[in-house]
C-alpha positions in Angstrom: 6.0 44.6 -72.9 7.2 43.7 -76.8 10.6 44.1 -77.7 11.7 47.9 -77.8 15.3 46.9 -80.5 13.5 47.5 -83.6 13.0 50.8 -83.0 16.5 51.2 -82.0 17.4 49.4 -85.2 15.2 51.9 -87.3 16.9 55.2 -85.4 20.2 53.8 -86.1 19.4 53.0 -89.8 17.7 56.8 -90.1 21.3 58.3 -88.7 23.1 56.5 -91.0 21.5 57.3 -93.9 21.4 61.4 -93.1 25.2 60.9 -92.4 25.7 59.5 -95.6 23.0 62.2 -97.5 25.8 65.1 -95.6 28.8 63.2 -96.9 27.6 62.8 -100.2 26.2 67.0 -100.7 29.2 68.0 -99.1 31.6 66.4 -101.6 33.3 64.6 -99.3 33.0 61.4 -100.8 33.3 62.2 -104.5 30.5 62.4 -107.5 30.0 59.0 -107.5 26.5 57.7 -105.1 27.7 56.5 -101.6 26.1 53.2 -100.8 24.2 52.8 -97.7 25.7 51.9 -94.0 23.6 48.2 -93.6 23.3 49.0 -89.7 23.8 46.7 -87.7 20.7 45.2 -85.2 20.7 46.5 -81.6 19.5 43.8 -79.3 16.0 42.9 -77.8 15.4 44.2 -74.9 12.1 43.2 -72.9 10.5 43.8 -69.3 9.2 41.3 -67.5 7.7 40.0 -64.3 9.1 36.5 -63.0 8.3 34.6 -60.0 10.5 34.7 -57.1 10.4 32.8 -54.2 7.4 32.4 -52.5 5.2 33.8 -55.1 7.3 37.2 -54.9 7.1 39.1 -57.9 10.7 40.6 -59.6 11.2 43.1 -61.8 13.1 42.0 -64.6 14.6 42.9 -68.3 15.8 40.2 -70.9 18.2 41.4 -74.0 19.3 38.9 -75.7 20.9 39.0 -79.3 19.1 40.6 -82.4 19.6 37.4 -84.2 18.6 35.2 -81.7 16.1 32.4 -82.8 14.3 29.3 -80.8 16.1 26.8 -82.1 19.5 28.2 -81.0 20.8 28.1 -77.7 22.6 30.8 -75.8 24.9 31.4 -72.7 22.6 32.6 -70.6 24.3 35.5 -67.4 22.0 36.7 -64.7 23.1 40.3 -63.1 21.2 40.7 -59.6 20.8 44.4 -59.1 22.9 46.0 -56.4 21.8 47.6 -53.6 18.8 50.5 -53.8 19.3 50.9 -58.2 16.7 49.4 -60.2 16.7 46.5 -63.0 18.2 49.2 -65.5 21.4 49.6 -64.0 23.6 46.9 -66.1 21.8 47.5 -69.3 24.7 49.3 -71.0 26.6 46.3 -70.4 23.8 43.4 -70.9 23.1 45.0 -74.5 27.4 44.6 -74.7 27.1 41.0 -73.8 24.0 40.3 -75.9 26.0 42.1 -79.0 28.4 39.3 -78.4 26.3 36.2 -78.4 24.6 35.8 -74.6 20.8 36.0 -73.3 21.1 38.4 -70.4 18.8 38.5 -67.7 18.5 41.7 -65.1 16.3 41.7 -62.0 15.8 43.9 -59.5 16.1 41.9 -56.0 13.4 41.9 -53.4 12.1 44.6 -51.4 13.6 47.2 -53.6 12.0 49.3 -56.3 9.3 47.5 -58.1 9.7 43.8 -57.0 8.2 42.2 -54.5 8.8 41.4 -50.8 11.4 42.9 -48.1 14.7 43.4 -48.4 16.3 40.3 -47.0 20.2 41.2 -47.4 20.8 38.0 -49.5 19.6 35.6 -47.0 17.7 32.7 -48.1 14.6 33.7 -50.1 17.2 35.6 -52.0 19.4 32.7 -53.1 15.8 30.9 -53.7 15.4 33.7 -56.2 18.5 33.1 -57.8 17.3 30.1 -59.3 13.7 30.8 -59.6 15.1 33.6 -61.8 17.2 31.1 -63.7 14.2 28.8 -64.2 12.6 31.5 -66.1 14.6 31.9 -68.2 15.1 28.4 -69.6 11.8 28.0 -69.9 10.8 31.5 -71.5 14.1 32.3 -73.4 16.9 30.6 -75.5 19.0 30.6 -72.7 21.4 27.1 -72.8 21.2 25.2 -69.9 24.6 23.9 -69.6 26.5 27.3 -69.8 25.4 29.9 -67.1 26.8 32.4 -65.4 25.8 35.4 -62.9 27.7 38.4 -62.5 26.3 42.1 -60.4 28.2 44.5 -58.5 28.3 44.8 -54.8 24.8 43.6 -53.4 24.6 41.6 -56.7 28.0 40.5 -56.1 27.3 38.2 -52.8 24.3 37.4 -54.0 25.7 35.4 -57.1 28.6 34.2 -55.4 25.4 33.2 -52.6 23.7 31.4 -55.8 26.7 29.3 -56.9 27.1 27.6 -53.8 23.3 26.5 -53.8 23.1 26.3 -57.3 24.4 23.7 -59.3 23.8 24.9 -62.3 26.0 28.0 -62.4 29.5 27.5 -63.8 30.7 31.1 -63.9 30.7 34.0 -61.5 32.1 37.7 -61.8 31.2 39.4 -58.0 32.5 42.6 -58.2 32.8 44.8 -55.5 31.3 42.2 -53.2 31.3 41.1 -49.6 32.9 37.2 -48.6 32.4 37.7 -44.8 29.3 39.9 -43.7 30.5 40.1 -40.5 33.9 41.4 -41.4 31.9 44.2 -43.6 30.4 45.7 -40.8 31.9 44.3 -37.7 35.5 44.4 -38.5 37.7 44.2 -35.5 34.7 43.6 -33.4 34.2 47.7 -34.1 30.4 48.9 -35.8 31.2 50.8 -39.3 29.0 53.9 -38.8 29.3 55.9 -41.7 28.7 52.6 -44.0 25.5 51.0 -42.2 24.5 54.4 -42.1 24.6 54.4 -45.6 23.1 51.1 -46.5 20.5 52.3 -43.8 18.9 55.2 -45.4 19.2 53.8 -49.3 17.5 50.8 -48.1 14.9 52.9 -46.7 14.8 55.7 -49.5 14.2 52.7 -52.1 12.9 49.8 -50.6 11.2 48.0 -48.1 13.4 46.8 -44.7 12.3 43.5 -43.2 11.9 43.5 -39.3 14.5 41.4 -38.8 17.2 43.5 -40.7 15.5 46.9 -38.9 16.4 45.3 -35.7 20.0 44.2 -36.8 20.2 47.8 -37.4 18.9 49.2 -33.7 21.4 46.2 -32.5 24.2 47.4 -34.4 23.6 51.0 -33.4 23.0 50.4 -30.0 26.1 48.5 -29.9 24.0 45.9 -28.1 26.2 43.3 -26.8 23.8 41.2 -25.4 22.3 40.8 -29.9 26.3 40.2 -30.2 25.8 36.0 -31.1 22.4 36.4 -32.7 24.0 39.6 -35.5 26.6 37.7 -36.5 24.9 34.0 -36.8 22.6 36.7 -38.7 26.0 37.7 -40.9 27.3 34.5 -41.7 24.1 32.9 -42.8 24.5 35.6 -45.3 27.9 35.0 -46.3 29.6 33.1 -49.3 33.0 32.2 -46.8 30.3 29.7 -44.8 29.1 28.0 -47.6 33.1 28.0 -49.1 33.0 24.0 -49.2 29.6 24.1 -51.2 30.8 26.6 -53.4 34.1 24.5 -53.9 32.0 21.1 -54.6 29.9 23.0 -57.4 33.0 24.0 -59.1 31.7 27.3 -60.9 35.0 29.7 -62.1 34.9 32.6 -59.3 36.5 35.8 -60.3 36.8 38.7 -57.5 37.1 42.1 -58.3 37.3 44.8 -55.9 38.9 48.5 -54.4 41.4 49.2 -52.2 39.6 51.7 -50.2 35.9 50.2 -50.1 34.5 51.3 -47.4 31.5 49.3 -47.6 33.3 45.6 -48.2 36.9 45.6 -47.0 39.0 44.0 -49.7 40.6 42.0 -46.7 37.6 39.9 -47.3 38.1 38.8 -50.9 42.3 38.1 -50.5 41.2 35.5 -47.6 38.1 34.0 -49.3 40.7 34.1 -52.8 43.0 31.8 -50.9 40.6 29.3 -49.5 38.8 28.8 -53.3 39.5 25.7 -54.7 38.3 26.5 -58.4 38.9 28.3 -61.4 39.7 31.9 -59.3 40.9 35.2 -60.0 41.3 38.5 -58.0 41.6 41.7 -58.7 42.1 44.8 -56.4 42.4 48.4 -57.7 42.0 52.0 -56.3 39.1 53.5 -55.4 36.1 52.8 -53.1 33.1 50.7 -52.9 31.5 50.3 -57.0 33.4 52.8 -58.0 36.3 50.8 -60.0 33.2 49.8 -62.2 31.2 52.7 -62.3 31.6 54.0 -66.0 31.2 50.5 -67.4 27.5 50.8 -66.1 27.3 54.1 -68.3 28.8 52.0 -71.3 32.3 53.4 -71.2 35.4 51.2 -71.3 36.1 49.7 -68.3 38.8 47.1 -66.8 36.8 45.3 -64.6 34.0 45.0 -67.1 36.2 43.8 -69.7 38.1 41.3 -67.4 34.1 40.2 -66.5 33.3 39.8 -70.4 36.8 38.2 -70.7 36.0 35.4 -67.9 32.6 34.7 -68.9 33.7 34.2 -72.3 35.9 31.7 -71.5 34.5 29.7 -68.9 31.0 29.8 -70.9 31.6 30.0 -74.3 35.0 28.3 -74.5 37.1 31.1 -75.6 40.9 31.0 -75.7 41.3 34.2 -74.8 43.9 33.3 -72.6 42.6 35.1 -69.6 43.3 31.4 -67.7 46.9 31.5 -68.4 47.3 35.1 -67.0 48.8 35.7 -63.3 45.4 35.3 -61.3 46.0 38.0 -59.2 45.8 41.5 -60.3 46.5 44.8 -58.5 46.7 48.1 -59.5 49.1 50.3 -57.3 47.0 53.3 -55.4 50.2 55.4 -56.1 50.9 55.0 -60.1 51.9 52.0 -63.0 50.2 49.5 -64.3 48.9 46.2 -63.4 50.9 43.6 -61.5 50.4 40.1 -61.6 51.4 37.7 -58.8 50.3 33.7 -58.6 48.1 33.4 -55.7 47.8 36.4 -52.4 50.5 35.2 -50.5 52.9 36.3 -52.9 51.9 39.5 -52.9 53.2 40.5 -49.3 56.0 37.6 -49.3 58.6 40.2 -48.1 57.6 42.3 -44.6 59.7 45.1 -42.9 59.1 45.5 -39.5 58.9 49.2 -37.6 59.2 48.8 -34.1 57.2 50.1 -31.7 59.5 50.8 -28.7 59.0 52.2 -25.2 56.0 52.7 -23.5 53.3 55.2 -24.8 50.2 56.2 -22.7 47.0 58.6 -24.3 43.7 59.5 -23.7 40.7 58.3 -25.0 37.2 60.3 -26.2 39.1 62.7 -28.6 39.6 62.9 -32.5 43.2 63.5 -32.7 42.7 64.2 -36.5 44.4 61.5 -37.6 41.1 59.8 -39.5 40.2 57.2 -42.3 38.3 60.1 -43.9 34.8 60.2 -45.5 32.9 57.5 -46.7 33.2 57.0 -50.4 34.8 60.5 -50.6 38.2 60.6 -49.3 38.8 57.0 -51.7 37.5 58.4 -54.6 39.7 61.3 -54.5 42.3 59.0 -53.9 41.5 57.1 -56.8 41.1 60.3 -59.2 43.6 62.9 -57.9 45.6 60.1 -55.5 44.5 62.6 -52.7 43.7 60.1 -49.7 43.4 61.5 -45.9 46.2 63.7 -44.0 47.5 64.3 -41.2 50.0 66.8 -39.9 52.3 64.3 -37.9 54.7 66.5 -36.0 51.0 68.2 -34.6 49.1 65.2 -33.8 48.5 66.0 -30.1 50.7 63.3 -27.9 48.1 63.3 -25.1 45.3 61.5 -27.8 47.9 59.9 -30.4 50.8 57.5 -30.2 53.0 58.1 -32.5 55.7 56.1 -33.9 57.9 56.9 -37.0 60.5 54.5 -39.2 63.8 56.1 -40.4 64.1 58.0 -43.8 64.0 54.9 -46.9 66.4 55.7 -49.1 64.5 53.8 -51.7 61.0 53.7 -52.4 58.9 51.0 -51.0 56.4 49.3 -52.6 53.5 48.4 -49.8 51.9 45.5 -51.3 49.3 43.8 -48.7 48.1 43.2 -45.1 50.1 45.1 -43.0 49.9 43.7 -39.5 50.1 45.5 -35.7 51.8 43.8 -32.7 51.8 45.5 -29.0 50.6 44.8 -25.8 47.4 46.7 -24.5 47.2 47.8 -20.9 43.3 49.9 -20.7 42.1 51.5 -17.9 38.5 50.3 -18.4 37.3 47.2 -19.4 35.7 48.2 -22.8 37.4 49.9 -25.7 38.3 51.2 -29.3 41.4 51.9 -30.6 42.1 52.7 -34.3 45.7 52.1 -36.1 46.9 54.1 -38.9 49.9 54.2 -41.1 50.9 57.2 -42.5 53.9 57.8 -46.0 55.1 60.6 -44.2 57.0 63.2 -46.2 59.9 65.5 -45.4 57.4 68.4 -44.3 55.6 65.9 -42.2 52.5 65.5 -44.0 51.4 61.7 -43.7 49.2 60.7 -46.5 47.0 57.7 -44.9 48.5 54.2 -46.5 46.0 52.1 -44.7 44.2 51.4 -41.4 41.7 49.3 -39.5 39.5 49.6 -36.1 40.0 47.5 -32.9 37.7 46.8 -30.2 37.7 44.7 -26.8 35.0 43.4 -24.2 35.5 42.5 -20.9 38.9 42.9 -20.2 40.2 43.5 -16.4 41.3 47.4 -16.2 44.6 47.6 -15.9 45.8 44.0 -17.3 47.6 44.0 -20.4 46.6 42.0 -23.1 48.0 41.4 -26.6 46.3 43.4 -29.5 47.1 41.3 -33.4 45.5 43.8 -36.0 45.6 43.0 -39.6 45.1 46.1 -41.4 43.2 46.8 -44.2 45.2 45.6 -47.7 46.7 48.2 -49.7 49.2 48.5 -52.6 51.0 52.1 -52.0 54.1 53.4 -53.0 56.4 55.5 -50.5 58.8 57.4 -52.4 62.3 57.9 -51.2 63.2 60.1 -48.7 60.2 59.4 -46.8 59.4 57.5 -43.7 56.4 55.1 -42.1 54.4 56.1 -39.2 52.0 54.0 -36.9 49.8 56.6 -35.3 47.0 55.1 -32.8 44.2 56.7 -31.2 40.8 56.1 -30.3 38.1 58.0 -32.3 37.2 58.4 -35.7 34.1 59.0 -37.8 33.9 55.9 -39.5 33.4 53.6 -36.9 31.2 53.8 -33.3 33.9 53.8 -30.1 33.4 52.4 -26.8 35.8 54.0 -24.7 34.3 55.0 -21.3 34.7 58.7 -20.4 38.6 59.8 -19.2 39.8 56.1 -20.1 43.4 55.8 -20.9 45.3 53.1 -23.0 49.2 52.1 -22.4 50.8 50.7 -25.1 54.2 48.8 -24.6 57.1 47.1 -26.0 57.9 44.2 -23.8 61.6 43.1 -24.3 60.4 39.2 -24.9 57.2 40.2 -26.9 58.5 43.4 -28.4 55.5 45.5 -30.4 55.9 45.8 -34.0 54.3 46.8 -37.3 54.5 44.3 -39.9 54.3 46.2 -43.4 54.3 44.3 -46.8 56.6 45.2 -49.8 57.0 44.6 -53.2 61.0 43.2 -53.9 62.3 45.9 -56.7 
C-alpha cells in the first residue's frame, strides 16, 4: 500500500487554514491579513508484508520521517507486537519517534492476527523473525545499519530482549513490561498462575493460532501434570532472556527494564534479578500498576513516563544524545503509596535495610478453604491500586484461625517505607505429602483493615507427612508506605484464586518457630 502521510499533511494544512480564516473574521487577530500556519509534515506510514522465518509471512507498518530521503540514513527501532493486538498498536508512538528522526518498523508476531504461522511464545522461529524483520528493513528502507534498536511491551518485550542476545546487530533495547524468567511467570514458587494462563489462554485463542506444543503446555500446566514438570520448564527457559544472559552480555546492546509492581502476568521479581546479573548499559524501572498498564496511554499518544524514558534511552544509545539519561540513578521506583520517583544505584540498594517480624509459637490450620485473605483479581485489583491506591483487603481481626495464621508486628511509630523483596522464614510440618501455601503481608490499620502490601504462592512435592521442612519465600517486590500508627501482618493460608492448590482434602499445615531456627519475615525499608 503507498504512503497514507500526505493526506494527513493536506488535512492538517486544511485545519489550519480555517482556524486562521475564524481568527481573522472574528477580529481576533486585528485588520491586518494573518499569514498562513506552514504545517508541519506527518510521517509516512506504509503496510507491508515481510518474510519471516521459514517463509512465514508478517504483517507489518513502516513510518519513517516526512523528510526522509535514500541517501540518508536513519536509526532504525523495531516494536514486536504484544500479545493478541495487531501491528497498529504502537503507531501513536512510532509516528512520535519518526517525528524525531527514526525509521520505525511494527510487526505483528506469528500466529496472531494477519501474519503467518502459530504462535510460538517467543521461541526460536520468533527470534529468527527478529532479524528477518531487520533484514527488511535495511534492504527496503533508509534504516542505518549501525544504530538499531527494538523496543515492544510485554510479549514484544521478551521478544526483543530474546533478539539482542541472538542478534548482534541490535545496540538498544526498551522491554517493557516483560518477562526475564518464563518459568518464574507462570510457575512461581513451583505454584501454576491460574487466572494469568487463563488469560494468555483464551486471547491466544480469540486472536491467533496456538501451536500443539504450547496447547499441550497448557493441558500440562492445568492438569498440574507432574510427570510434564522437566519437559514445561526446559520448554520455559528456552524461551527466556535470563538463559541466554551471557549472550546478551557479550552483544553488549543498552538494556532498559521497565515494569509494575503488581503485574500479574510477569512478576517484577524477574526483572530486579535479571537487572543485577546485566553486565551492560542497564536501567530499571518499577512503578504501580499491573501488567501493560504503566504504559497504556502512551499507546493512545498521551504523555507517558515509561514512553518518554523509552524515547530518552533510544536516543542516547542510538543517536548519541546527551540527554543525560546515563548519568541518572539507574534504578527507578515509583512508591505504590504516594511521591515521586526514587533513584537508587543498582537493586540491592533498594532493600539494604530489613526489619524482621517474628513469627513465634507454633500455629496449626486447615487447608481447602479461602480464608479471604486473597491477592485479588487479575489486572483489576492492581489497577485500582494504581488509580485510586485501593489494593486487596482483609478484615484481620476476622480472618478465621482454623484456615489462616496470623501474625502481627507492634504499632510503628513512624512510617515505614517497604522498598523490595520481602522474604518468609519458618519451618513447615504438612500432613500430606503435596501442598500450597500462600503468604501475605498486610499494612494493617487501627480498625484492622490490612491493605495487601505484597505476597507470593508456595508449593511442595514429595515431602514425608508429618516431617518438617524449611519453607524460604521471597515475596513479590513492592515499594509501599505504612503510615504511622500502623502495624505489619504475615497472614498464611492455603487457597486463593490466582493460583491452582494442591492440598489434598482435610490436610493440615503446622508452622513453627524453632528456638535455633526461629521463623521470621524479612521486610525491606527505605532509611528516612
Amino acid at each position: 500500500m503507498g504512503s497514507v502521510g500526505h493526506g494527513r499533511t493536506a488535512l492538517r494544512a486544511t485545519a489550519a487554514t480555517a482556524v486562521s480564516a475564524a481568527l481573522v473574521s472574528t477580529g481576533v487577530v486585528g485588520l491586518a491579513p494573518a499569514a498562513e500556519a506552514v504545517p508541519a509534515a506527518a510521517p509516512s506510514v506504509r503496510f507491508v508484508d515481510i518474510t519471516g522465518d521459514g517463509g512465514t509471512v508478517l504483517k507489518a507498518n513502516v513510518v519513517a520521517p516526512a523528510d526522509a530521503s535514500a541517501t540518508h540514513r536513519y536509526p532504525l527501532v523495531v516494536l514486536p507486537t504484544s500479545w493478541s493486538l495487531p501491528q497498529v498498536e504502537y503507531l501513536a508512538q512510532a509516528e512520535k519517534l519518526a517525528d524525531a528522526g527514526y525509521v520505525v518498523l511494527s510487526y505483528n508476531v506469528r500466529g496472531f492476527w494477519q501474519s503467518g504461522g502459530q504462535i510460538e511464545v517467543a521461541g526460536p522461529p520468533d527470534m529468527a523473525d527478529a532479524s528477518k524483520v531487520i533484514d527488511w528493513a535495511l534492504a527496503h528502507t533508509p534504516a542505518d545499519p549501525g544504530h538499531i534498536g527494538m523496543a515492544g511491551v510485554s510479549y514484544g518485550a521478551g521478544i526483543s530482549l530474546l533478539a539482542a542476545a541472538h542478534d548482534k546487530r541490535i545496540k538498544a533495547v526498551a522491554a517493557l513490561s516483560g518477562w526475564a524468567d518464563l518459568v518464574d511467570s507462570i510457575y512461581s514458587g513451583r505454584t501454576q498462575h491460574l487466572q494469568a494462563l487463563g488469560v494468555l489462554d483464551g486471547l491466544g485463542r480469540l486472536t491467533g493460532r496456538e501451536s500443539p506444543e504450547l496447547r499441550a503446555m497448557f493441558r500440562n500446566l492445568y492438569s498440574s501434570n507432574l510427570s510434564k514438570e522437566q519437559e514445561m520448564i526446559a520448554w520455559a527457559k528456552k524461551r527466556s532472556p535470563a538463559t541466554y544472559l551471557d549472550q546478551l552480555n557479550r552483544n553488549g546492546a543498552a538494556v532498559m527494564l521497565a515494569n509494575a509492581w503488581g503485574d500479574t502476568i510477569f512478576n517484577p521479581n524477574e526483572y530486579a534479578d535479571f537487572y543485577e546479573k546485566l553486565k551492560v548499559p542497564k536501567r530499571l524501572e518499577l512503578r504501580p500498576g499491573d501488567h501493560a498498564t504503566a504504559e497504556l496511554t502512551g499507546l493512545f499518544g498521551l504523555p507517558n513516563d515509561v514512553w518518554t524514558d523509552t524515547e530518552r534511552w533510544l536516543d542516547h544509545y542510538l543517536k548519541g544524545s546527551d540527554n543525560g539519561i546515563n548519568r541518572e540513578e539507574p534504578v527507578r521506583l515509583k512508591s505504590r503509596s504516594a511521591g515521586g520517583y526514587e533513584g537508587y544505584p543498582d537493586w540491592k540498594s533498594v532493600g539494604a535495610t530489613r526489619k524482621k517480624l517474628a513469627l513465634e509459637g507454633s500455629t496449626t490450620i486447615h487447608a481447602n478453604v479461602d480464608s479471604g485473605a486473597d491477592g485479588g483479581i487479575v489486572f483489576l485489583s492492581s489497577i485500582l491500586d494504581q488509580v485510586a491506591q485501593l489494593p486487596p483487603m482483609a478484615s484481620i481481626p476476622l480472618l478465621p484461625r482454623r484456615w489462616a495464621a496470623v501474625w502481627q508486628s507492634p504499632r510503628y511509630g513512624t512510617g515505614q517505607q517497604v522498598r523490595g523483596t520481602a522474604s518468609l522464614h519458618t519451618t513447615l510440618t504438612p500432613t500430606a505429602e503435596s501442598g500450597t501455601l500462600v503468604a501475605y503481608l498486610y499494612d494493617v490499620g487501627p480498625l484492622g483493615v490490612g491493605k495487601l502490601v505484597t505476597h507470593a504462592p508456595y508449593t511442595w512435592h514429595g515431602r514425608t507427612p508429618g516431617e518438617a521442612f524449611d519453607v524460604d519465600l521471597d515475596l513479590f517486590s513492592t515499594a509501599y508506605d505504612v503510615p504511622a500508627g500502623h502495624r505489619l501482618a504475615l497472614v498464611v493460608d492455603t487457597v486463593d484464586p490466582l493460583y491452582i492448590e494442591h492440598n489434598p482434602s482435610g490436610a493440615q499445615l503446622t508452622f513453627s518457630s524453632p528456638s535455633d531456627d526461629p521463623s521470621y519475615v524479612s521486610v525491606p525499608v527505605r532509611e528516612q
